[in-house]
C-alpha positions as CSV (number, residue, x, y, z in Angstrom):
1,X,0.0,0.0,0.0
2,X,1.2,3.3,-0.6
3,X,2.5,5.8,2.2
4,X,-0.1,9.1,2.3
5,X,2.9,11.3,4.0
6,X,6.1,11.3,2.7
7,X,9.6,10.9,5.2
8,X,10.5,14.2,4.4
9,X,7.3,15.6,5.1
10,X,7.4,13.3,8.6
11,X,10.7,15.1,9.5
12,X,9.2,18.9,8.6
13,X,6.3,17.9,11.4
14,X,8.7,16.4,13.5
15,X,11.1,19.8,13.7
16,X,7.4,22.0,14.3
17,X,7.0,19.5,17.1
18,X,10.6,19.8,18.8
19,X,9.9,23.6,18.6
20,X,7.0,23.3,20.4
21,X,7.7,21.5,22.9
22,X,10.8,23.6,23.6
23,X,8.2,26.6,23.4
24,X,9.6,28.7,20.9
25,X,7.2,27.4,18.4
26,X,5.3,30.5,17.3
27,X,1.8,30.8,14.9
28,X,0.6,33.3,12.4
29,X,2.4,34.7,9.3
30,X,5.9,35.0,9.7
31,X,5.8,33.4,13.1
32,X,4.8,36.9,14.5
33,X,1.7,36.0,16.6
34,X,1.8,34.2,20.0
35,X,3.2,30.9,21.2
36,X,1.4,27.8,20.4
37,X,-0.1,26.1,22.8
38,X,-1.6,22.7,21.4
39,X,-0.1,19.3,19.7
40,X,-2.3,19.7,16.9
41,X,-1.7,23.2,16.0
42,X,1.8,22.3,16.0
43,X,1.4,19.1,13.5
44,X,-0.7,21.2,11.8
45,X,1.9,24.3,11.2
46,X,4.2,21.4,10.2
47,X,2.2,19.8,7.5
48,X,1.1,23.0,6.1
49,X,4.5,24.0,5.2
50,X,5.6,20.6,4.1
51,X,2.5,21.3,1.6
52,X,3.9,24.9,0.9
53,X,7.2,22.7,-0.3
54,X,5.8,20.4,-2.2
55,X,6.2,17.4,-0.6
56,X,3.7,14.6,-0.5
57,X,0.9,15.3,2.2
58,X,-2.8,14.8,1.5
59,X,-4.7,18.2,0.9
60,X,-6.7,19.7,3.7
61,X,-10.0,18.7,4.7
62,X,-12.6,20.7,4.3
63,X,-15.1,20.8,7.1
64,X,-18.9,20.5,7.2
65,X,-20.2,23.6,7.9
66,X,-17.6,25.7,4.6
67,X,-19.6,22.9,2.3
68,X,-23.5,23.7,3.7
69,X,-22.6,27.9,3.1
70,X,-21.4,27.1,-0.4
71,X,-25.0,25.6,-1.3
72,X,-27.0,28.1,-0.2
């Protein structure tokens, strides 16, 4: 079976994840809003730029409620 996530993009969530638990992780555009404070905003942050890279992660979800507005 094929692998969904790349290693590479393994070791970009990895490095988000030694950040944050160091606490120097920061969220927002150019790392200038606050410290982040949960596991999955951190795997998060690291997938997302292991997308902006090119590397092989599957694309974001899109949830529920984004899919119901478009219909109306």
């Amino acid at each position: 079976m094929a692998r969904k996530y790349s290693k590479s993009a393994g070791k970009d969530v990895k490095r988000e994840m030694h950040k944050y638990k160091r606490g120097t992780l920061k969220s927002g555009k150019g790392g200038k809003g606050g410290t982040v404070k949960s596991r999955k905003q951190a795997i998060a942050i690291g997938l997302s730029e292991a997308r902006a890279k090119g590397k092989k992660v599957p694309k974001k979800r899109s949830s529920s409620r984004s899919r119901s507005k478009k219909r109306r």
